[in-house]
C-alpha positions as CSV (number, residue, x, y, z in Angstrom):
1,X,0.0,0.0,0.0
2,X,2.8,2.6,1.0
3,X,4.5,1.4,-2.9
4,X,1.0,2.7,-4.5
5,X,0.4,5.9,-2.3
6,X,3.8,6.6,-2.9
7,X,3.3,6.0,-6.7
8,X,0.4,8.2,-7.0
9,X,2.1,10.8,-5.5
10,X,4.9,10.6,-7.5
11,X,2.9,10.5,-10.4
12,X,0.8,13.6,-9.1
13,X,4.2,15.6,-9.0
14,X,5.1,14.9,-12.2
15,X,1.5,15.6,-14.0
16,X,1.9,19.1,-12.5
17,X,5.3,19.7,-12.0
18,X,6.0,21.3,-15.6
19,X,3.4,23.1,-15.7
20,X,4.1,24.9,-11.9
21,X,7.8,25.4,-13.5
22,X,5.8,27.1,-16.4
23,X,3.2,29.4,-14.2
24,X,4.9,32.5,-12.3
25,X,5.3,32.7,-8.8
26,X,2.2,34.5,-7.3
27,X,2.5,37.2,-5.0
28,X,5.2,35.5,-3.7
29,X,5.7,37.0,-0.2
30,X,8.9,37.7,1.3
31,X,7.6,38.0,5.0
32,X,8.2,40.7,7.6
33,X,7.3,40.2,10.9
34,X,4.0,42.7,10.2
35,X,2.8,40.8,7.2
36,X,3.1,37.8,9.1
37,X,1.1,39.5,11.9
38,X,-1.5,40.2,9.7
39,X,-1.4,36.5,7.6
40,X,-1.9,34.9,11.2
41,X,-5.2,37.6,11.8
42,X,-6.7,36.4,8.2
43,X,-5.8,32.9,9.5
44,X,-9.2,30.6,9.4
45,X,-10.2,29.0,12.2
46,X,-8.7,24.9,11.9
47,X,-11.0,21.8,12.4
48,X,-8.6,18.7,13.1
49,X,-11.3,16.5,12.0
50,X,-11.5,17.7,8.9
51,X,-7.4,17.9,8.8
52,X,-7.0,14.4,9.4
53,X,-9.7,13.6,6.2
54,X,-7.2,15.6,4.0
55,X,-4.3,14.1,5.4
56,X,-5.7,11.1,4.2
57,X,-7.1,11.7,1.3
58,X,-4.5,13.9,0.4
59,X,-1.7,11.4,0.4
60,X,0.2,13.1,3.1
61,X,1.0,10.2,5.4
62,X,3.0,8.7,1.8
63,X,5.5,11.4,2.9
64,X,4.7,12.5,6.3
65,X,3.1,9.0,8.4
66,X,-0.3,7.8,9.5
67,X,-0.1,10.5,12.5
68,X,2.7,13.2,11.2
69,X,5.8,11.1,12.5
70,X,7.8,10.4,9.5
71,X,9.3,7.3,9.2
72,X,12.0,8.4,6.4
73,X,15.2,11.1,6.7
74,X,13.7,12.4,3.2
75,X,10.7,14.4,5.2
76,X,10.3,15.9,8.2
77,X,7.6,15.0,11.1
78,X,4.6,17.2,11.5
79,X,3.5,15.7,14.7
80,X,3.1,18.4,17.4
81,X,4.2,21.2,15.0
82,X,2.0,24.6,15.8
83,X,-0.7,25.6,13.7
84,X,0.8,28.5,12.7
85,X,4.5,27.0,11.9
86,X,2.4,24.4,9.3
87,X,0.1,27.2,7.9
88,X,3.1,29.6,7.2
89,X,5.2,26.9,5.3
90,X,1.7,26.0,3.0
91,X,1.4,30.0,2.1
92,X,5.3,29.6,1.5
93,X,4.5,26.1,-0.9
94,X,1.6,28.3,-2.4
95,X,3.4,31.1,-3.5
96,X,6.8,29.7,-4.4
97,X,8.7,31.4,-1.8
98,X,9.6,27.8,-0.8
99,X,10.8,25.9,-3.3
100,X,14.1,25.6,-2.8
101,X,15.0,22.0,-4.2
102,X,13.1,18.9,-5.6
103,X,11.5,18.0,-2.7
104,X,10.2,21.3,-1.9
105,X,8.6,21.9,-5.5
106,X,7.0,18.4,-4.9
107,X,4.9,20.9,-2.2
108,X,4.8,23.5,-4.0
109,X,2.5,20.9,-6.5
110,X,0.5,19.8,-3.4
111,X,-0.2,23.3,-1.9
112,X,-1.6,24.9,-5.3
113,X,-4.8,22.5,-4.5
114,X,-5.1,23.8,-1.1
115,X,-7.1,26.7,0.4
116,X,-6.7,28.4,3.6
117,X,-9.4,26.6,5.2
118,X,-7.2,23.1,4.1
119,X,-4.5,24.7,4.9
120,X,-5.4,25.5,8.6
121,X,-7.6,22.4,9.1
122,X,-4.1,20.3,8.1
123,X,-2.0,22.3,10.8
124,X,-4.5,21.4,13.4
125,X,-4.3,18.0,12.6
126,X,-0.7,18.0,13.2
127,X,-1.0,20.1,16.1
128,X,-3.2,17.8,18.0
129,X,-0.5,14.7,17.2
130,X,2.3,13.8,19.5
131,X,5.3,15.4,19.3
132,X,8.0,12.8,18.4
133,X,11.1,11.6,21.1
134,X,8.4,11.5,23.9
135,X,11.2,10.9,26.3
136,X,12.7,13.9,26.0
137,X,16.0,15.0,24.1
138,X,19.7,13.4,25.3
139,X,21.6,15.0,27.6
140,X,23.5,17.1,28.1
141,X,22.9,19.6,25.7
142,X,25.4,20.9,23.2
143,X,26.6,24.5,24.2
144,X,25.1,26.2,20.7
145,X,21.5,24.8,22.0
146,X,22.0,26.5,25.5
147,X,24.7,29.2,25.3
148,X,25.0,29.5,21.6
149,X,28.3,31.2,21.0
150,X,28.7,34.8,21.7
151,X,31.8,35.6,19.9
152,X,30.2,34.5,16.5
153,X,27.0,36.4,17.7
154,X,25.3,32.9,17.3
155,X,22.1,32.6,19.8
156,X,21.4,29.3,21.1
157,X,18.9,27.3,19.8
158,X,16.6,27.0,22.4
159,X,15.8,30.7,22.8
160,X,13.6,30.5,19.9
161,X,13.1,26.9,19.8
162,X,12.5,25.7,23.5
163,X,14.5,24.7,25.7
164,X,13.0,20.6,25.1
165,X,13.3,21.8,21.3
166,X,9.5,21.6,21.5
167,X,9.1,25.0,19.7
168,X,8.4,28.5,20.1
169,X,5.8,31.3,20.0
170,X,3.7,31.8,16.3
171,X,5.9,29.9,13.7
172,X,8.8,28.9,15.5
173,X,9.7,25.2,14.4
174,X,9.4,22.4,16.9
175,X,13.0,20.5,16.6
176,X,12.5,17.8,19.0
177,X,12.5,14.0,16.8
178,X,13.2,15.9,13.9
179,X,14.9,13.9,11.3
180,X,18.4,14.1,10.9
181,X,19.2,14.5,6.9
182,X,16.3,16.4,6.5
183,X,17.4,19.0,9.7
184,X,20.9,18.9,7.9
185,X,19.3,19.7,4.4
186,X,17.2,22.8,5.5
187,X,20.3,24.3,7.3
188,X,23.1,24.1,4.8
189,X,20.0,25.4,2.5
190,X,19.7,28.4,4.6
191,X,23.1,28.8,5.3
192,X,24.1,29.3,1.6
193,X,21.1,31.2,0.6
194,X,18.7,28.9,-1.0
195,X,16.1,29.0,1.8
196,X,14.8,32.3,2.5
197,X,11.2,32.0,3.9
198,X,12.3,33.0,7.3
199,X,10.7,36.0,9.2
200,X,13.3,38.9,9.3
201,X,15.7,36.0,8.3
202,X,16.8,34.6,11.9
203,X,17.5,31.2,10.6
204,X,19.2,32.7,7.8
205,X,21.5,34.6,10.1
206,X,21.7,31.8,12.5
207,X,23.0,29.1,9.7
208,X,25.7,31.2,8.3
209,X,28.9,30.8,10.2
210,X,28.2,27.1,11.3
211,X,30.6,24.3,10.3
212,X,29.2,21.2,9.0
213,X,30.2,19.0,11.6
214,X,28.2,21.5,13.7
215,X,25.3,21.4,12.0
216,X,25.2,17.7,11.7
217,X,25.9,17.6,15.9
218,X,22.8,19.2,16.3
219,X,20.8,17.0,13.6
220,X,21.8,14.4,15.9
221,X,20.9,16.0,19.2
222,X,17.0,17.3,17.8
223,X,16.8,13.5,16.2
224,X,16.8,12.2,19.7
225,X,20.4,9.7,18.1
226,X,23.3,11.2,19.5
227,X,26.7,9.9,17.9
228,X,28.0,7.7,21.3
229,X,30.7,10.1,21.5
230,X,28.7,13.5,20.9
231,X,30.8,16.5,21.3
232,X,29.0,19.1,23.5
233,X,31.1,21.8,23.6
């Protein structure tokens, strides 16, 4: 069954693809933090119920797992991600201002069929799942998730993110269980530029002057799989 879903998905992206390539990016919105502000007023009211039809129907679990927890490095979990962290990155999908590789334009496919009221519905869905690594992340921490590193003006990670990585205010992503290649992926794609949906581009900032074995100490920390000799410092 997960062969076929995938299949039709596939098959979806590829039936639409070109012709997404083709059409121009609509008002593609680079956000500030007052457009956001007054995207997450406009925001429709989610039903979960009706999230979890579209999940289904939608294909999403192909990608994403019966309940948000993805099972594959490829995608990330949704489970316990805030409704307005999922509804931002659909507007992002719809308008093109995400679309940064293949697998992102495979979204950007998906999110042309959605409305707000989808949109929404889907993020409560998520919201109401179980965030991933119920038993908490490893310790101890690494010093760029607690201290960060002042003399690179780097803040730590859990400012924004939580200090359990379970997420912030408004769109702030939830890191905990996150899965590793796709956290490495989406920082070496903001650090050289080819991500650039972030509000008043704090990831953006935050990604340039790591190393790669930093970023991939922290994919391993927020994935809950610590290397057994993690460096923390």
């Amino acid at each position: 069954m997960k062969k076929i879903t995938f299949a039709f998905v596939l098959s979806l992206g590829s039936a639409s693809l070109a012709a997404a390539a083709e059409r121009p990016a609509q008002d593609i919105v680079h956000w500030t933090p007052t457009t956001w502000a007054e995207a997450q007023r406009d925001m429709p009211k989610g039903n979960a119920a009706a999230g979890k039809k579209l999940h289904s129907t939608m294909f999403c679990a192909s990608c994403h797992g019966a309940k948000g927890e993805s099972a594959t490095n490829n995608w990330p979990s949704l489970a316990g991600q805030s409704i307005a962290y999922t509804y931002k990155q659909l507007l992002d999908y719809k308008s093109q201002v995400r679309n940064e590789d293949d697998r992102a334009h495979i979204m950007v496919v998906v999110a042309q069929m959605l409305s707000k009221q989808d949109m929404t519905d889907l993020a409560a869905f998520y919201a109401d799942q179980t965030q991933p690594c119920p038993k908490g992340l490893p310790k101890p921490a690494p010093s760029l998730v607690t201290v960060g590193d002042p003399k690179r003006l780097i803040t730590p990670c859990a400012a924004c993110h939580g200090a359990r990585g379970q997420g912030g205010v408004n769109e702030t992503t939830a890191l905990r269980g996150i899965t590793r290649d796709y956290f490495i992926r989406t920082m070496e794609m903001f650090r050289e530029g080819h991500r650039t949906n972030d509000t008043s581009k704090g990831m953006s900032q935050f990604a340039k002057p790591l190393t790669d074995q930093e970023i991939a100490l922290l994919a391993d920390y927020y994935a809950c799989t610590p290397p057994e000799k993690a460096v923390t410092e």
